[in-house]
Phi, psi and omega in degrees: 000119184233142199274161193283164164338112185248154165276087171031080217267119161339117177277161179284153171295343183237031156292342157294001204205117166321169154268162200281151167243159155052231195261356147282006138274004188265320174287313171332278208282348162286332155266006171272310204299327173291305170322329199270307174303294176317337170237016172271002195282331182281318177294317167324315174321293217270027158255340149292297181306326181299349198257352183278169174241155203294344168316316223259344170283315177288347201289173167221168320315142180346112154299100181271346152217157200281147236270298169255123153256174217263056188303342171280022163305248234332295162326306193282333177314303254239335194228007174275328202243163151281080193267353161309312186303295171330250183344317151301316190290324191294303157002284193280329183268009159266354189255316170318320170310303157312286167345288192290326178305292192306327163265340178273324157278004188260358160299248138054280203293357205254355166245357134312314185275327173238324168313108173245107189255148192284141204113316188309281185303339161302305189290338193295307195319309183302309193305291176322321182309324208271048177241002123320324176293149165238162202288332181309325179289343165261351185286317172286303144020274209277014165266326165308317194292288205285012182266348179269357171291307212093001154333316212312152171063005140264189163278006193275297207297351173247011173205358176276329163309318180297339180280014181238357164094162195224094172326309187311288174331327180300311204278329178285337175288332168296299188290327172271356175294344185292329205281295190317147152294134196264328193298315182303323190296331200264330155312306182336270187325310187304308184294352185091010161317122172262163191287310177288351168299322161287336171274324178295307171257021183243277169326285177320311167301343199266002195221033173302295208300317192299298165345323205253339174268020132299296172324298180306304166296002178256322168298335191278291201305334161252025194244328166230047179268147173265325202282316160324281167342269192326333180299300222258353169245177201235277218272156189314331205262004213241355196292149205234133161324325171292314161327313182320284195301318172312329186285012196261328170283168184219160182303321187229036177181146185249146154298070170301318169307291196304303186316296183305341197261340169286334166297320159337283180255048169264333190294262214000306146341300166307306206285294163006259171346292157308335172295290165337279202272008201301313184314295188307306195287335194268336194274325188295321183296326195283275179312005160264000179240005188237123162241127177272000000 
C-alpha cells in the first residue's frame, strides 16, 4: 500500500543539540524555572492585590498576600459597571474580527503562495512594508473617512478592516501555504478541481494550525484592544470590556482593587483560548517560520 502525500514535519529548535544530562540539566530546568517565576511574579502581585482592601496595596514593606482577603473586590468590580453588555459588544466585534481576518487573508496569503502573477513579489515586499505604519499614522485618515461614512459610534470602523487582510497574518498563512505539497493541488486540477474548491476542501483542512494561530492572535487583538474602542465609540452602552475597565480610573483617584480584580477576569478568555488551542498555535508557529 503505498501511502499518500504527508506534510513536511517543521524541524524543532533543539533538533541540532542533544539534551542536556546530570547537571547541566538540572541548571537547564533551574532556569527555566527561574525564568517561570519572574513572569509568574507579576501575575501573583495583581491576584494578590485584587484581594486587598487598598491601604494594604500601597503598603511598605510590600503585603504579598492580604491579611483577610477581600473577595467582594470581584463583586462589587462586576456590578459597578455593566460588564455584561461590555463583554457582549466585546464578543461580537472580536468574533466578526477573526472572521474577517481569516478570509481575507487566507485568499490573499494562498495567491502569494501559488498564482504566479507577474509582479507578486514586489507586491507581497508592499504588503509587509505596511507593517511599518504604526496606527497613529493612520488614525486620523480613518476617522475622516469613516465619520464621513457615518461610522463613528458604531462596530463597523472596528470589524470592516478586518475583511480587508492584515499583514502580519497574510505572511505567516503564506509561509505555511509554502509548507504544503503543490502534488495534491495539481492532482486536484487534473481531476477538474477549481482553485476556490481546492482551497476550500484541500488547502484548508491542511492549514488548521496555521488557521488556529491566526485566530488566536485576531481574538486577542480585539479582545484587548483599546485605542479603536476609545476613537470611534461614544456612547456607554456601546463600551468594549477595555472602555470598561478605563472607568475605574476617576479624575482624581483609581479603584485599584476594583481594577485589578476586573482584569483578572477580563484576562481569562484569552488565557483559555490559548490553553485550548496552544497544540495547533505552536505547531502553527512552527511550519509557518520554516520553509523547506
Amino acid at each position: 500500500m503505498i501511502a499518500g502525500p504527508q506534510r513536511p514535519r517543521a524541524r524543532a529548535a533543539g533538533d541540532d543539540y542533544p539534551p542536556p544530562r546530570g547537571l547541566g540539566r538540572a541548571a537547564h530546568y533551574a532556569a527555566l524555572w527561574l525564568l517561570g517565576a519572574l513572569f509568574v511574579l507579576p501575575l501573583f502581585w495583581m491576584v494578590s492585590s485584587s484581594l486587598k482592601p487598598d491601604y494594604e496595596i500601597f503598603a511598605n514593606p510590600p503585603v504579598w498576600w492580604p491579611s483577610s482577603p477581600r473577595w467582594a473586590n470581584y463583586v462589587e468590580a462586576l456590578t459597578a459597571q455593566p460588564f455584561g453588555r461590555y463583554t457582549l459588544n466585546t464578543l461580537i466585534i472580536a468574533l466578526a474580527s477573526v472572521a474577517g481576518h481569516v478570509l481575507s487573508c487566507t485568499v490573499v496569503a494562498y495567491g502569494f503562495a501559488r498564482l504566479h502573477a507577474p509582479g507578486r513579489e514586489p507586491l507581497f515586499l508592499l504588503v509587509l512594508a505596511t507593517l511599518m505604519l504604526p496606527y497613529p499614522v493612520t488614525m486620523v485618515p480613518l476617522y475622516i473617512l469613516f465619520a464621513r461614512l457615518g461610522w463613528v459610534n458604531t462596530f463597523l470602523p472596528l470589524i470592516v478592516p478586518t475583511f480587508f487582510g492584515n499583514a502580519l497574518y497574510i505572511f505567516l498563512l503564506r509561509q505555511f501555504f509554502l509548507q504544503l505539497p503543490s502534488e495534491v493541488e495539481d492532482a486536484a486540477q487534473i481531476d477538474g478541481a477549481s482553485l476556490p474548491q481546492i482551497l476550500w476542501y484541500i488547502i484548508l483542512p491542511m492549514a488548521t494550525p496555521a488557521l488556529a494561530t491566526v485566530m488566536i492572535f485576531s481574538f486577542q487583538a480585539a479582545w484587548n484592544d483599546f485605542l479603536g474602542p476609545l476613537i470611534f465609540l461614544q456612547d456607554q452602552s456601546k463600551y468594549t470590556l477595555m472602555l470598561g475597565l478605563s472607568l475605574f480610573r476617576g479624575s482624581y483617584q483609581i479603584e485599584w482593587a476594583h481594577l485589578l480584580a476586573a482584569s483578572l477576569v477580563v484576562m481569562l478568555p484569552v488565557i483559555v483560548l490559548f490553553f485550548a488551542a496552544q497544540r495547533a498555535f505552536i505547531e502553527g508557529i512552527n511550519l509557518a517560520g520554516v520553509r523547506n
